[in-house]
HTML snippet that shows the backbone in 3Dmol.js (N, CA, C, O; Angstrom):
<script src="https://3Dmol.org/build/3Dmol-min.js"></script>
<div id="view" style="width:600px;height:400px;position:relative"></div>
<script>
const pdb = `
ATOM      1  N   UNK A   1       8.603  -5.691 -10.022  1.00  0.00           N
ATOM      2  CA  UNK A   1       8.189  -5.588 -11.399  1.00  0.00           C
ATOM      3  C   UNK A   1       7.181  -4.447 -11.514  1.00  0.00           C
ATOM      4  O   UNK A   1       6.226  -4.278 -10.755  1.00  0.00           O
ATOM      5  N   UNK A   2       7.437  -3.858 -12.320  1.00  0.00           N
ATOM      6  CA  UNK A   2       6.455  -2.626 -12.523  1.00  0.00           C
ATOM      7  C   UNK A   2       5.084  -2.773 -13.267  1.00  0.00           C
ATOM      8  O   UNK A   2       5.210  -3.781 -13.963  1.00  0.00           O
ATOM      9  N   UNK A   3       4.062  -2.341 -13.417  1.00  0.00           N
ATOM     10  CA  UNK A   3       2.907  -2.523 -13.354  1.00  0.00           C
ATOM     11  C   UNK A   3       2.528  -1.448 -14.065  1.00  0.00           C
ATOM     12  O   UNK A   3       2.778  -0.356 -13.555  1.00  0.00           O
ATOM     13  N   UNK A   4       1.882  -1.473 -15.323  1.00  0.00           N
ATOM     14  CA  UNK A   4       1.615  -0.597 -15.979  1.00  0.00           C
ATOM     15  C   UNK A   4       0.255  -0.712 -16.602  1.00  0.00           C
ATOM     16  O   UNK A   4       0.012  -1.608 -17.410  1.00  0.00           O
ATOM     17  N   UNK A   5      -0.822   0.366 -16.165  1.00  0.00           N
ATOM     18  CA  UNK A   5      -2.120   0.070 -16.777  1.00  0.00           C
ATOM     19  C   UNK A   5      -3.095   1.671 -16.688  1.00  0.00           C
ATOM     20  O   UNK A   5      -2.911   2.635 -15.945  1.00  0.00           O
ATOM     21  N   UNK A   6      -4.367   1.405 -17.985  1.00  0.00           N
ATOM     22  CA  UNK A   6      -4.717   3.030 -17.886  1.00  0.00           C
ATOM     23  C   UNK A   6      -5.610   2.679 -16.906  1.00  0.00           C
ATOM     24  O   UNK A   6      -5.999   1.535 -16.667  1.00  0.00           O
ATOM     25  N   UNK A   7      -6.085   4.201 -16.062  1.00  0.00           N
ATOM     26  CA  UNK A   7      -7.059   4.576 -15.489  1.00  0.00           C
ATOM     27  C   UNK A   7      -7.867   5.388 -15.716  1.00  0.00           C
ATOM     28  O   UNK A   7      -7.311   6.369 -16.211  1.00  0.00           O
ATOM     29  N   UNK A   8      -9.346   5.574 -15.583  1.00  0.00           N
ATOM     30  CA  UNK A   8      -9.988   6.703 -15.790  1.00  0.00           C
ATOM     31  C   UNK A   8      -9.999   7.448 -14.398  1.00  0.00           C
ATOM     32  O   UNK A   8      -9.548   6.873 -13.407  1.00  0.00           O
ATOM     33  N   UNK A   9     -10.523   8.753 -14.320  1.00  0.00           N
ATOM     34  CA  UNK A   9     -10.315   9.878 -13.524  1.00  0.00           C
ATOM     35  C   UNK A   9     -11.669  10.146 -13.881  1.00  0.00           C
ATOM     36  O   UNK A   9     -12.000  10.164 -15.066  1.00  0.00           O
ATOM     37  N   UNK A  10     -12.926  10.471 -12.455  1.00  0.00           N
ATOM     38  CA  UNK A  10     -14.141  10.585 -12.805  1.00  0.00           C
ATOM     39  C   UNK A  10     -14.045  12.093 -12.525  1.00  0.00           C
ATOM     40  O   UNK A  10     -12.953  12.565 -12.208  1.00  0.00           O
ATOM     41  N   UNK A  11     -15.318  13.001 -12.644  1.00  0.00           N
ATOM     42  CA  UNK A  11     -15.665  14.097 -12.559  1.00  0.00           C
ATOM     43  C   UNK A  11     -15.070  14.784 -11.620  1.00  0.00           C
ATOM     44  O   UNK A  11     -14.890  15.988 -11.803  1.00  0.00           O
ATOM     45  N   UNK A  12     -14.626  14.136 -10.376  1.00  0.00           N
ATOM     46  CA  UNK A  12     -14.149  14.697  -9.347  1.00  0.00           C
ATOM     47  C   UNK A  12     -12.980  14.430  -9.308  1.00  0.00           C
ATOM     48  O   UNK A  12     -12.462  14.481  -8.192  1.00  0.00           O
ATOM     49  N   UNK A  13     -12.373  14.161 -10.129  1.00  0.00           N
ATOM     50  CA  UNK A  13     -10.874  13.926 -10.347  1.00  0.00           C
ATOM     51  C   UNK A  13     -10.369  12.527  -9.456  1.00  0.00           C
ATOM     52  O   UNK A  13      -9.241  12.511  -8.963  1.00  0.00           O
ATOM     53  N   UNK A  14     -11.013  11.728  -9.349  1.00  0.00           N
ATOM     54  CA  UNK A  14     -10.778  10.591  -8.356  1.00  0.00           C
ATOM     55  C   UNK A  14     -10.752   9.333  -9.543  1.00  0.00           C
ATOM     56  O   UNK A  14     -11.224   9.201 -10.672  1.00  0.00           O
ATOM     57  N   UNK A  15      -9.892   8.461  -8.579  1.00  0.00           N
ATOM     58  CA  UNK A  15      -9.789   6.857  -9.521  1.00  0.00           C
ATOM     59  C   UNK A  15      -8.834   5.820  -8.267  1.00  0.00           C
ATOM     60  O   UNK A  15      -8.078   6.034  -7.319  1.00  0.00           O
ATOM     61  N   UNK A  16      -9.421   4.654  -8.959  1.00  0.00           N
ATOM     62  CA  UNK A  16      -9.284   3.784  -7.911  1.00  0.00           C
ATOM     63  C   UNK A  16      -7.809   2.893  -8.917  1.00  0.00           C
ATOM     64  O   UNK A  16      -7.496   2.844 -10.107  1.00  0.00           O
ATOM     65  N   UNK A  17      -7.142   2.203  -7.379  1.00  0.00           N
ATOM     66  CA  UNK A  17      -5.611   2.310  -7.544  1.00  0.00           C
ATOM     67  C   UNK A  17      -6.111   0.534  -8.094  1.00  0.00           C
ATOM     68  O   UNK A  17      -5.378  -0.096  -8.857  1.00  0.00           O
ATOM     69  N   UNK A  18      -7.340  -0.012  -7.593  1.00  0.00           N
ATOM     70  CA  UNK A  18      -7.149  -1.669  -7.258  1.00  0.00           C
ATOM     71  C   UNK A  18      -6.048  -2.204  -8.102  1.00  0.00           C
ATOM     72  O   UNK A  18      -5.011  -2.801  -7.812  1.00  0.00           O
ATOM     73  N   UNK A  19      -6.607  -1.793  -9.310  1.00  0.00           N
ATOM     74  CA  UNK A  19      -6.237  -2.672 -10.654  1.00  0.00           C
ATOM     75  C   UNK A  19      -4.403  -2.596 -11.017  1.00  0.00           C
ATOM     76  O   UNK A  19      -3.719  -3.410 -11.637  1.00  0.00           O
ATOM     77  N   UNK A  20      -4.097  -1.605 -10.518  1.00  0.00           N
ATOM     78  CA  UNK A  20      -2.587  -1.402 -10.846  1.00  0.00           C
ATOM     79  C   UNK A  20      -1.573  -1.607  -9.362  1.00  0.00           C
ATOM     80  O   UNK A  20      -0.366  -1.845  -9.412  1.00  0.00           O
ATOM     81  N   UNK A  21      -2.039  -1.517  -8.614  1.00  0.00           N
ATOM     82  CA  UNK A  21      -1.030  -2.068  -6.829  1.00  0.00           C
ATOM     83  C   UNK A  21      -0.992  -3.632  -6.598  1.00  0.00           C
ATOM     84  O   UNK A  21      -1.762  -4.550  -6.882  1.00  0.00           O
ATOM     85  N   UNK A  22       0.099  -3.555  -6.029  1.00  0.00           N
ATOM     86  CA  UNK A  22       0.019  -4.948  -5.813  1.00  0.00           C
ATOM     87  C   UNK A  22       0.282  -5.142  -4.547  1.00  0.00           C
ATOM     88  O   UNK A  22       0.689  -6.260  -4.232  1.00  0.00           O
ATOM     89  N   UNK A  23       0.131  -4.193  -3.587  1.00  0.00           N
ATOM     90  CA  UNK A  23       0.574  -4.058  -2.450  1.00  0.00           C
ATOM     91  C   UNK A  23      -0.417  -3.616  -1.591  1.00  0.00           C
ATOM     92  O   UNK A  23      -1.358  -3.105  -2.198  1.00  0.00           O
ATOM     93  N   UNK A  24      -0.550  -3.641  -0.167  1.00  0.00           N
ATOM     94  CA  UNK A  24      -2.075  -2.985   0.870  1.00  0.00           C
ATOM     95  C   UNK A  24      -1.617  -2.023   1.106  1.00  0.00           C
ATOM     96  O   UNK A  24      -2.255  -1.313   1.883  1.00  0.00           O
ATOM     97  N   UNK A  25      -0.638  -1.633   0.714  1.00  0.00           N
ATOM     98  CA  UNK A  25      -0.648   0.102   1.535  1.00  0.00           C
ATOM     99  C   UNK A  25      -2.121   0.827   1.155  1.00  0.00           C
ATOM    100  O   UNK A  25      -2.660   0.646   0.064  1.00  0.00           O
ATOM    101  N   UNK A  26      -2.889   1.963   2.574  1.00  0.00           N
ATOM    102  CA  UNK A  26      -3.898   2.609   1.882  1.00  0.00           C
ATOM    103  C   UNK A  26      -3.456   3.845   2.430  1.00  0.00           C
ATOM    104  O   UNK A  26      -4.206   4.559   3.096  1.00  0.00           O
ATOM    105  N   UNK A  27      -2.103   4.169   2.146  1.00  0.00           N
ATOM    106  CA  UNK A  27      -1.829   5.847   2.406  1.00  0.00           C
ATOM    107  C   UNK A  27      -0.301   6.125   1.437  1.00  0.00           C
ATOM    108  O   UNK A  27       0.724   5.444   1.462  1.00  0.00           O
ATOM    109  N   UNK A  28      -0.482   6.884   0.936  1.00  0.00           N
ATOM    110  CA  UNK A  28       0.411   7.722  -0.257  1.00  0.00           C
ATOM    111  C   UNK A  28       0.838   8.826   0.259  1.00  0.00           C
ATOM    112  O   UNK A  28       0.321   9.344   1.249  1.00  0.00           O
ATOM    113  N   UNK A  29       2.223   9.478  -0.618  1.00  0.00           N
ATOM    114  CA  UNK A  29       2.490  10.428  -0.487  1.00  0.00           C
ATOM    115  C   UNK A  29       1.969  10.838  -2.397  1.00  0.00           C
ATOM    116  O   UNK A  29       1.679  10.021  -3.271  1.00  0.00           O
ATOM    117  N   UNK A  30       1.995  11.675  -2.453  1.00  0.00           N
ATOM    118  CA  UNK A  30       1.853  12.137  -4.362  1.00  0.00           C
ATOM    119  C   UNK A  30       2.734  12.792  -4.393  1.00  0.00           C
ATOM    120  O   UNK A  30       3.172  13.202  -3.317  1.00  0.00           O
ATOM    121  N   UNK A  31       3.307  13.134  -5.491  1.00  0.00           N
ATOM    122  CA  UNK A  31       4.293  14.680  -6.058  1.00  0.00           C
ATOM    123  C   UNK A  31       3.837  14.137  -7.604  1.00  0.00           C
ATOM    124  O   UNK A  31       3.775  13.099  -8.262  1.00  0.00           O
ATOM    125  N   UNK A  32       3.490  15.992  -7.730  1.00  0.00           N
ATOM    126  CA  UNK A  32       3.003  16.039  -9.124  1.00  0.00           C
ATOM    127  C   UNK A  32       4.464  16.454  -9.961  1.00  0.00           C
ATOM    128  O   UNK A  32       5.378  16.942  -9.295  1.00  0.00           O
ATOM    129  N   UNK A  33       4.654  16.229 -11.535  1.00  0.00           N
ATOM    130  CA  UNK A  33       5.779  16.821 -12.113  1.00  0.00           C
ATOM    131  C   UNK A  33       4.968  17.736 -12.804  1.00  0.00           C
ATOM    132  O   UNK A  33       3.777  17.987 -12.625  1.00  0.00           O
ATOM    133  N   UNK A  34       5.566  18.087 -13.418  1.00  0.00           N
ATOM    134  CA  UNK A  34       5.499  19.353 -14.449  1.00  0.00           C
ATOM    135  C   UNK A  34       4.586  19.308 -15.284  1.00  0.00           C
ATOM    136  O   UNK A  34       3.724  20.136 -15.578  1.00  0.00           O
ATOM    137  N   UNK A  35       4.922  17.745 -15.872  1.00  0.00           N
ATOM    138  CA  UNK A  35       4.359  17.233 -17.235  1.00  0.00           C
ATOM    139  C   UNK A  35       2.674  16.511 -16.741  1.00  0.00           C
ATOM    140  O   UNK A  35       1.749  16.158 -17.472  1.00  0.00           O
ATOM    141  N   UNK A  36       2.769  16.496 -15.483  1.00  0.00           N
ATOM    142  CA  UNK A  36       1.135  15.909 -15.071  1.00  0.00           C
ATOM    143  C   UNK A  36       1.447  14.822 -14.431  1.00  0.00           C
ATOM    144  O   UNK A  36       0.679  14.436 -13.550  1.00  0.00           O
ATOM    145  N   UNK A  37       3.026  13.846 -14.822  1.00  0.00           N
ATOM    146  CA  UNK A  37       3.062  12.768 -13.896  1.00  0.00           C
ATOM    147  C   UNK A  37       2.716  12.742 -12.514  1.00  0.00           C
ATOM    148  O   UNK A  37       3.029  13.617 -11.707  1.00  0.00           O
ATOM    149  N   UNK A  38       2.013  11.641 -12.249  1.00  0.00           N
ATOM    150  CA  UNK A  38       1.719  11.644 -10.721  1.00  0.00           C
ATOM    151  C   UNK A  38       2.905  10.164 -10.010  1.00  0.00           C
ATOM    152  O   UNK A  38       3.024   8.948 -10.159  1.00  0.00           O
ATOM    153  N   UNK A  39       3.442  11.088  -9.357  1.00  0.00           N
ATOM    154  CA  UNK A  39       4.507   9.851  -8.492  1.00  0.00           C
ATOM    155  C   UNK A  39       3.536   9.190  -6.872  1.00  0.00           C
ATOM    156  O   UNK A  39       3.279   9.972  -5.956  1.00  0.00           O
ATOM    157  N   UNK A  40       3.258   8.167  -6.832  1.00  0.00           N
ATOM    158  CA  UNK A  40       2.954   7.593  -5.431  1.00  0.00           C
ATOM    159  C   UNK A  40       3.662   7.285  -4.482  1.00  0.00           C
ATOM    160  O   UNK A  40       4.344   6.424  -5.038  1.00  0.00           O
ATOM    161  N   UNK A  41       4.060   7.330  -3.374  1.00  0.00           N
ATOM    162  CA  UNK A  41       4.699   6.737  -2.615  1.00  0.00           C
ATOM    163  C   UNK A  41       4.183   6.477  -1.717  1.00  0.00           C
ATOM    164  O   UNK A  41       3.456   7.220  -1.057  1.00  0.00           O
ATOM    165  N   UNK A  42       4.612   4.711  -1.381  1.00  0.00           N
ATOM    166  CA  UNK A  42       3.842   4.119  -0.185  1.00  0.00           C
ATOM    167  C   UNK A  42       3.983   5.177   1.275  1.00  0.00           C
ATOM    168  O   UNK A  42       5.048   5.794   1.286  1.00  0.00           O
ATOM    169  N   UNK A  43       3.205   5.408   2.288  1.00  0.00           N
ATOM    170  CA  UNK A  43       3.686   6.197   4.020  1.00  0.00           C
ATOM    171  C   UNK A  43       3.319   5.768   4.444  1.00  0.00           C
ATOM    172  O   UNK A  43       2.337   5.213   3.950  1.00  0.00           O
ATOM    173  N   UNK A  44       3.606   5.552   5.626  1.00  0.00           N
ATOM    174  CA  UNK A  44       3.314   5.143   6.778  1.00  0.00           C
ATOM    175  C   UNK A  44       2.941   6.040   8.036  1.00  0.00           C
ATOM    176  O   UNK A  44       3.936   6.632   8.456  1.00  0.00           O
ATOM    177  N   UNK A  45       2.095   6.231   8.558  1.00  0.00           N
ATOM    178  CA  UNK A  45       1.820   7.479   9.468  1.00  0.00           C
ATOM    179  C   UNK A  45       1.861   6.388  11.254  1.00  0.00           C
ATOM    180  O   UNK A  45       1.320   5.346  11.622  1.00  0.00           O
ATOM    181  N   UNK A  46       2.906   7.490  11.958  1.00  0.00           N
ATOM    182  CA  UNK A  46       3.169   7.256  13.409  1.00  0.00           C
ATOM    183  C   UNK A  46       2.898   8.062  14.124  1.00  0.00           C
ATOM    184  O   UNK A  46       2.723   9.151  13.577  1.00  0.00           O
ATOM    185  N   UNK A  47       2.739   8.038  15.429  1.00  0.00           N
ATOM    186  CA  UNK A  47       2.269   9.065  16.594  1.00  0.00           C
ATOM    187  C   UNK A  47       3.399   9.793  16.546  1.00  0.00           C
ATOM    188  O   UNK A  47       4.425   9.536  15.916  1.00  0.00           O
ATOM    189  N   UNK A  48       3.042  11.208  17.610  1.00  0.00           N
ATOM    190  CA  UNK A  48       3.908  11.597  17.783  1.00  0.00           C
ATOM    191  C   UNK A  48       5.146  10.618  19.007  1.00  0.00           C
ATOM    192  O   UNK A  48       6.375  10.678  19.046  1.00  0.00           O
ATOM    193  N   UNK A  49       4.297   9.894  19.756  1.00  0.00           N
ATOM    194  CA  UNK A  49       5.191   9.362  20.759  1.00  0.00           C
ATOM    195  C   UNK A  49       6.273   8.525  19.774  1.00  0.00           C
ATOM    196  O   UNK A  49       7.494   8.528  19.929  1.00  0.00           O
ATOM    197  N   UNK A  50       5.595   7.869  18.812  1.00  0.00           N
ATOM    198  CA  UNK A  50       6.543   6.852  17.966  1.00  0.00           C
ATOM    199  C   UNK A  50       7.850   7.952  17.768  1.00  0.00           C
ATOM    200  O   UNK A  50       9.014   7.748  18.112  1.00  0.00           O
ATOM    201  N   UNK A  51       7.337   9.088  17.158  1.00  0.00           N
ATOM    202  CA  UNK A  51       8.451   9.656  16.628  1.00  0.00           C
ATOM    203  C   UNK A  51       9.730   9.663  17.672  1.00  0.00           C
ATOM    204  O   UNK A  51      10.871   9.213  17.763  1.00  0.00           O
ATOM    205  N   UNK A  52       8.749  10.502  18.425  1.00  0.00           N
ATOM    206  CA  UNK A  52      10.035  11.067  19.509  1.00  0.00           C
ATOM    207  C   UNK A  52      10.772   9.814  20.006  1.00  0.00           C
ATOM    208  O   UNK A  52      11.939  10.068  20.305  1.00  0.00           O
ATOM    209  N   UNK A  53      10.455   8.678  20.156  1.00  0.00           N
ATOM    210  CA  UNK A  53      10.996   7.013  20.709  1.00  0.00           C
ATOM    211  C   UNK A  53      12.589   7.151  19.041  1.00  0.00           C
ATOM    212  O   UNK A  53      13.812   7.022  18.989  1.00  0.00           O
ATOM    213  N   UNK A  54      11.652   7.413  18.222  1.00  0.00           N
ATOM    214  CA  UNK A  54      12.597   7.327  17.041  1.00  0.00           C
ATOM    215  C   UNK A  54      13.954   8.557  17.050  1.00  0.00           C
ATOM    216  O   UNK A  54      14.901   8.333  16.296  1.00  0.00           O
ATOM    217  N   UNK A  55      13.969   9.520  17.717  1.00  0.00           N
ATOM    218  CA  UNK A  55      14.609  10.242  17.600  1.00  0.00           C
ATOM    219  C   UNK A  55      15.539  10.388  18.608  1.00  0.00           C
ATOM    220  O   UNK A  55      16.585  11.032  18.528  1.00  0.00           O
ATOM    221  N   UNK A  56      14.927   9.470  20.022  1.00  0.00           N
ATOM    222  CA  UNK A  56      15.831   9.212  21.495  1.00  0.00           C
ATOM    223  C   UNK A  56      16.896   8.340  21.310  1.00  0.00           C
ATOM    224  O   UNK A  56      16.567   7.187  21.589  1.00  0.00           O
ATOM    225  N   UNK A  57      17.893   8.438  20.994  1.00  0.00           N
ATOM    226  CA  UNK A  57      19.146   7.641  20.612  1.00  0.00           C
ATOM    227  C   UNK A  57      19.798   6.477  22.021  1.00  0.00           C
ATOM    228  O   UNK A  57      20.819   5.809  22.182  1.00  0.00           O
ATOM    229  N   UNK A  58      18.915   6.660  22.576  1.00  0.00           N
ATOM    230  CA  UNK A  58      18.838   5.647  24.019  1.00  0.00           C
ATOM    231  C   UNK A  58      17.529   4.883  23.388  1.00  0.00           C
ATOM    232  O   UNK A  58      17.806   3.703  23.170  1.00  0.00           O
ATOM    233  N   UNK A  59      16.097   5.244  23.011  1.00  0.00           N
ATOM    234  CA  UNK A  59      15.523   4.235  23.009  1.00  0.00           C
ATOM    235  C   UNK A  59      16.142   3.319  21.530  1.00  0.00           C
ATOM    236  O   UNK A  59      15.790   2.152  21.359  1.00  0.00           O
ATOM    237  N   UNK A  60      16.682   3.726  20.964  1.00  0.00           N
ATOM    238  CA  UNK A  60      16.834   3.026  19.378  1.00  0.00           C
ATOM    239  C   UNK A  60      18.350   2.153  19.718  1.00  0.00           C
ATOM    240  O   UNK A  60      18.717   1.123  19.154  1.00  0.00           O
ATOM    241  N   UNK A  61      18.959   2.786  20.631  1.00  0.00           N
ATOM    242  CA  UNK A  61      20.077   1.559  21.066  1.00  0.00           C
ATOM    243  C   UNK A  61      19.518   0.139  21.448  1.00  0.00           C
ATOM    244  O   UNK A  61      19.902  -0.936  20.988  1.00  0.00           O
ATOM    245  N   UNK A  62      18.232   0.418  22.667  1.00  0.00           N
ATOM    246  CA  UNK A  62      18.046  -0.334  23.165  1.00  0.00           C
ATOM    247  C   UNK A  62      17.114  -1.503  22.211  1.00  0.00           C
ATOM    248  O   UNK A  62      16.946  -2.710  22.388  1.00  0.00           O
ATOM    249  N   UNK A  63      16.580  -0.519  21.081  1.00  0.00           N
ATOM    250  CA  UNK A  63      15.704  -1.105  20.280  1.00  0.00           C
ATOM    251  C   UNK A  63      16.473  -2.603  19.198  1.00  0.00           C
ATOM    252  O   UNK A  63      15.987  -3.609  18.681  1.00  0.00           O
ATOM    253  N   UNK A  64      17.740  -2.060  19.268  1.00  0.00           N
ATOM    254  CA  UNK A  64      18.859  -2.126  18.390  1.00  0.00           C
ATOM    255  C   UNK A  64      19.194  -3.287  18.971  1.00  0.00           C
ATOM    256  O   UNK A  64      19.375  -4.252  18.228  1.00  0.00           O
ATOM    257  N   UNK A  65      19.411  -3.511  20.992  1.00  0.00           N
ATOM    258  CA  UNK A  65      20.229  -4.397  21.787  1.00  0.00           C
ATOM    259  C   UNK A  65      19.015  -5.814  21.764  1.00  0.00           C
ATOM    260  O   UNK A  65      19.129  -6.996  22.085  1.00  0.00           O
ATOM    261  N   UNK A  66      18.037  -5.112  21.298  1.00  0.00           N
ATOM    262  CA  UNK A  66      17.008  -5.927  21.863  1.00  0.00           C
ATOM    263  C   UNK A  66      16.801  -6.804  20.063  1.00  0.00           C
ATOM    264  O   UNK A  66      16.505  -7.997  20.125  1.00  0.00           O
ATOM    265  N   UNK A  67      16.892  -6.459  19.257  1.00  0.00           N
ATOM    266  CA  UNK A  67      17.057  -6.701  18.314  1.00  0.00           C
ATOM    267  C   UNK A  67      18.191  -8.332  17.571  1.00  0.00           C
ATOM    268  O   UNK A  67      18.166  -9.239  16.739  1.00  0.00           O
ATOM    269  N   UNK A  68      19.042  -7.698  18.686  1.00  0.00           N
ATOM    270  CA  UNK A  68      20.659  -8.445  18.284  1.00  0.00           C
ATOM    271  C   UNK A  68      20.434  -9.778  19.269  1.00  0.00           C
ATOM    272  O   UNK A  68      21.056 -10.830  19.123  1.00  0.00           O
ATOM    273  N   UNK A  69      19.526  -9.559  20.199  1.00  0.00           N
ATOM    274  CA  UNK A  69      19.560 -10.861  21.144  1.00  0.00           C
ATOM    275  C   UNK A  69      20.635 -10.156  22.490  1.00  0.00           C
ATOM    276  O   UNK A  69      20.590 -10.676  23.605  1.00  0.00           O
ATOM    277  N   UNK A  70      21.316  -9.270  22.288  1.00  0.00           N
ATOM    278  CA  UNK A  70      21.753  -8.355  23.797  1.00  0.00           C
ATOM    279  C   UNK A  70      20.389  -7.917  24.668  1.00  0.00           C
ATOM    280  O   UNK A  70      19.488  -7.110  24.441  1.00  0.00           O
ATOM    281  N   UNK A  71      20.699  -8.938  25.897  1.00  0.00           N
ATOM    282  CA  UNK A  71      19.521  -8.553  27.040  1.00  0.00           C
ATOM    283  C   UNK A  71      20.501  -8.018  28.233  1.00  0.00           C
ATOM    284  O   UNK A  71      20.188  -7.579  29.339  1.00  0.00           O
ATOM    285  N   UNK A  72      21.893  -8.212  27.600  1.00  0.00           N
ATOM    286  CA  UNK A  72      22.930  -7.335  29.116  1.00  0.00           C
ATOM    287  C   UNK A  72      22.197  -5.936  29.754  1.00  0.00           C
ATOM    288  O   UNK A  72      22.266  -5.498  30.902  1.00  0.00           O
ATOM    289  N   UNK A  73      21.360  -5.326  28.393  1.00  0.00           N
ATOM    290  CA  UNK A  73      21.461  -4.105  29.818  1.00  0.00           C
ATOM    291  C   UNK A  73      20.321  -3.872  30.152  1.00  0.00           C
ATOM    292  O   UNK A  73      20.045  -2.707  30.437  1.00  0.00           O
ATOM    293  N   UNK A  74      19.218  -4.974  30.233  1.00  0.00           N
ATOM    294  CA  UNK A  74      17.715  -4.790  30.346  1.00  0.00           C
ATOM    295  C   UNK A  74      17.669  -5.338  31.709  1.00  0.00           C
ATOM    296  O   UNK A  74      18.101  -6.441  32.040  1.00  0.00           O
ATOM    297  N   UNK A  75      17.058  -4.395  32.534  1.00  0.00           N
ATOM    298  CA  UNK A  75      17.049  -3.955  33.734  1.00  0.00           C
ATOM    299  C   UNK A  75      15.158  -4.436  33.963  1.00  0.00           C
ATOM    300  O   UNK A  75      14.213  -3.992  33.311  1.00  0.00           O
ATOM    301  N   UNK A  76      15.115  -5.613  35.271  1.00  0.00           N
ATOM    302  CA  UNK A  76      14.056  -5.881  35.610  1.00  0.00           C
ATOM    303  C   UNK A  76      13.702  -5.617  36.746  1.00  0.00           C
ATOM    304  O   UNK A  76      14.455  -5.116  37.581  1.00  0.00           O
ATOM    305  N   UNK A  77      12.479  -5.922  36.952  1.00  0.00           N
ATOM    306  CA  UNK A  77      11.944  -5.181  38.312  1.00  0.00           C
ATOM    307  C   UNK A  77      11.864  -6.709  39.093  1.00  0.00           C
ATOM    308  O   UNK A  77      11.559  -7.788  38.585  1.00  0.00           O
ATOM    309  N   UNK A  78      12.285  -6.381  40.653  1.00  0.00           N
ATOM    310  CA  UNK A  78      12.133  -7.744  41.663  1.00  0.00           C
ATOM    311  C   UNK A  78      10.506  -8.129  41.710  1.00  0.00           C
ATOM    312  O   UNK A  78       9.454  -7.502  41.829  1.00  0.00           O
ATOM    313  N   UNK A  79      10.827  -9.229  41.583  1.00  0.00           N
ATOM    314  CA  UNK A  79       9.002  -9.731  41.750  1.00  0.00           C
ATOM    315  C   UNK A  79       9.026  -9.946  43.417  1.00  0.00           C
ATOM    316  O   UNK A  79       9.763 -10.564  44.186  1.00  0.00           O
ATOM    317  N   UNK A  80       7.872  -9.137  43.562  1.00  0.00           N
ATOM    318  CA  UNK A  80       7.484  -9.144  44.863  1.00  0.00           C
ATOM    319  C   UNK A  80       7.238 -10.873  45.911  1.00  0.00           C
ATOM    320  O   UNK A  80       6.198 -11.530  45.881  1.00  0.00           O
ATOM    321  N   UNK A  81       7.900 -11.067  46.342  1.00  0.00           N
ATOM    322  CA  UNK A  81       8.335 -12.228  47.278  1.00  0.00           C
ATOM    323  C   UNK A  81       6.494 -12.108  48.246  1.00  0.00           C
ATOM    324  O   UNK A  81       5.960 -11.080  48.661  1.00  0.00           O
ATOM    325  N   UNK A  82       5.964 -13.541  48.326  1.00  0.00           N
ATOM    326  CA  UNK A  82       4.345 -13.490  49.294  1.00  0.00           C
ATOM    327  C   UNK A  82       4.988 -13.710  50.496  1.00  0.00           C
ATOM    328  O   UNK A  82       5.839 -14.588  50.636  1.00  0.00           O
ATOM    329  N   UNK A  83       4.465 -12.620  51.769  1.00  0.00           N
ATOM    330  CA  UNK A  83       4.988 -13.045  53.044  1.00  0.00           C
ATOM    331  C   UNK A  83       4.113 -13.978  52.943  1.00  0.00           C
ATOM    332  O   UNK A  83       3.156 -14.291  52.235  1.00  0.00           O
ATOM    333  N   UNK A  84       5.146 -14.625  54.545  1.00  0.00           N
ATOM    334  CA  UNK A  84       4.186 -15.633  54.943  1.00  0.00           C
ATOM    335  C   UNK A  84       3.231 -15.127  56.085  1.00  0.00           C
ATOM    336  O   UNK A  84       3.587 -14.147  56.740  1.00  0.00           O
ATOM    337  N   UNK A  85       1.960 -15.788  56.372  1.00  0.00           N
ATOM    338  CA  UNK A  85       1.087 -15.477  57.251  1.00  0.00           C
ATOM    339  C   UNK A  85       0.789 -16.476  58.092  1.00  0.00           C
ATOM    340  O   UNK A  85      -0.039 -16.304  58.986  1.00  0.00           O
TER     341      UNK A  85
END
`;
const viewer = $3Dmol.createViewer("view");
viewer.addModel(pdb, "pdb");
viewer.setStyle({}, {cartoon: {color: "spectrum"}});
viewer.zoomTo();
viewer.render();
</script>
């Protein structure tokens, strides 16, 4: 449901979102139009490691297998056996 309400804009061109979000995001994208509209969009900011995990089409399979309840190709390490003494 959309949410419609005025804001003031102080000296420094700043104004607070509280009264009109209904959501915690505290990072935006903006694009201004022509006419002055200001568009928000919720972002989300990731590392670079996130990215690159996002772009390895091996880790997002596995992300994918692991997802579905497929543990066929998850590969564990032997637990080390205590000699005896």
């Amino acid at each position: 449901m959309a949410r419609h309400a005025a804001v003031d804009v102080d000296e420094r061109g700043r104004t607070s979102l509280a009264r009109v979000r209904s959501h915690d995001y505290d990072r935006y994208t903006v694009e201004e139009l022509e006419d002055g509209t200001l568009i928000l969009t919720p972002a989300v900011t990731i590392s670079a490691v996130e990215l690159a995990a996002l772009r390895n089409p091996k880790v997002m399979a596995a992300v994918a297998a692991a997802k579905s309840g497929d543990r066929s190709g998850i590969r564990r390490r032997p637990v080390p056996q205590a000699s005896a003494v």
